[in-house]
C-alpha positions as CSV (number, residue, x, y, z in Angstrom):
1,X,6.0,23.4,15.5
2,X,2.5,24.1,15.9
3,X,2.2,25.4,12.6
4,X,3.8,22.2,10.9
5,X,1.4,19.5,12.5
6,X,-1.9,20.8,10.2
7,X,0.6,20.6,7.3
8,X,1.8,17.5,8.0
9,X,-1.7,15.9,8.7
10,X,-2.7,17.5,5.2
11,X,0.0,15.8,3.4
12,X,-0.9,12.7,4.6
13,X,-4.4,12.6,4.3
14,X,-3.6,13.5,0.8
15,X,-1.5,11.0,0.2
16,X,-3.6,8.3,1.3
17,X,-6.1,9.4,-1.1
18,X,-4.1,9.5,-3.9
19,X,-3.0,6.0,-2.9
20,X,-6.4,4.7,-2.9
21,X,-7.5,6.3,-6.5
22,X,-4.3,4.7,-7.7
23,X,-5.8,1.1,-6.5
24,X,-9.1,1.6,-7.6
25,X,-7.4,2.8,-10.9
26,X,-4.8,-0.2,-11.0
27,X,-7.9,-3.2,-10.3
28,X,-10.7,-0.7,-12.5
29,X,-7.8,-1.9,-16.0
30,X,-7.3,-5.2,-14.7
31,X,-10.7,-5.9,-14.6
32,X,-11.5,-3.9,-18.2
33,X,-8.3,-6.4,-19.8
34,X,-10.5,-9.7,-18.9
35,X,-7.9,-10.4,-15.5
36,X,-8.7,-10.4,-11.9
37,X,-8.2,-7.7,-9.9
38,X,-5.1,-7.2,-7.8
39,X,-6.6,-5.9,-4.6
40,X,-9.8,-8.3,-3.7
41,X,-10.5,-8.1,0.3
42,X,-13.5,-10.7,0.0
43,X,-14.1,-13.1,-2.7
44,X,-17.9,-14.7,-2.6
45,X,-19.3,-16.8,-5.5
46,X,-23.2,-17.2,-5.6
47,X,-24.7,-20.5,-7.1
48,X,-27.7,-20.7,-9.3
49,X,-29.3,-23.3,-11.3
50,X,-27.7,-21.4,-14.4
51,X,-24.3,-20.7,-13.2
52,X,-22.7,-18.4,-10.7
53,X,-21.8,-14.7,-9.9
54,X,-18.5,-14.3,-8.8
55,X,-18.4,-11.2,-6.1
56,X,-14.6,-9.6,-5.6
57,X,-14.7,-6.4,-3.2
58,X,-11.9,-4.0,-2.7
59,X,-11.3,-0.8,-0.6
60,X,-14.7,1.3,-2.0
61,X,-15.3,-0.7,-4.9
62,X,-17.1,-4.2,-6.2
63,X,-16.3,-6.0,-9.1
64,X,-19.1,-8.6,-10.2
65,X,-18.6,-11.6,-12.4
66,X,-21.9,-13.1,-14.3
67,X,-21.6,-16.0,-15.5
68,X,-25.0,-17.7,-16.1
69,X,-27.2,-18.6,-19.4
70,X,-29.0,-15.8,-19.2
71,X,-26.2,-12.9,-18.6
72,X,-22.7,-13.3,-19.0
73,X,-20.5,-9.5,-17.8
74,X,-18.5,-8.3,-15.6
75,X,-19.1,-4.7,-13.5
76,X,-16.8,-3.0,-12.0
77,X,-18.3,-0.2,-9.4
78,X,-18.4,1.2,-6.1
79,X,-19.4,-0.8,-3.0
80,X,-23.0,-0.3,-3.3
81,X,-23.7,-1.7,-6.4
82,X,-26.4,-4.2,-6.7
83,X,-26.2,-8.0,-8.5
84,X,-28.2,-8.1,-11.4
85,X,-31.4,-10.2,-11.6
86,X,-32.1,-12.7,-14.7
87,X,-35.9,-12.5,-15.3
């Protein structure tokens, strides 16, 4: 029995992370085919006299919306990722 519980701890850990590569994988070709992604936590939008950036975060990752005059994209990325400034 003692033997089984590292195994078994193993296997799950794994598991978990091959769950979360498949999310990141299933909202990463959402996001390339122009939708929204499936698995948005927190969903901010930032005003500007331009437009607005819509802000979607999942479990690790950001997806970032532009849509003003002077930059219209969307960025998919990890969690860290930055907004973009219009000069």
């Amino acid at each position: 029995m003692k033997k089984a519980f590292p195994i078994i701890v193993k296997s799950l850990v794994l598991l978990l992370i091959l769950a979360w590569i498949i999310l990141v994988f299933v909202d990463y070709f959402q996001v390339k085919n122009g939708k929204k992604p499936f698995y948005c936590l927190k969903e901010q939008t930032v005003e500007y006299a331009d437009g607005s950036n819509t802000i979607c975060v999942g479990l690790g990752y950001k997806t970032i919306y532009y849509n003003r005059a002077c930059l219209k994209a969307t960025e998919f990325g990890p969690f860290f990722i930055q907004e973009r400034k219009c000069d």
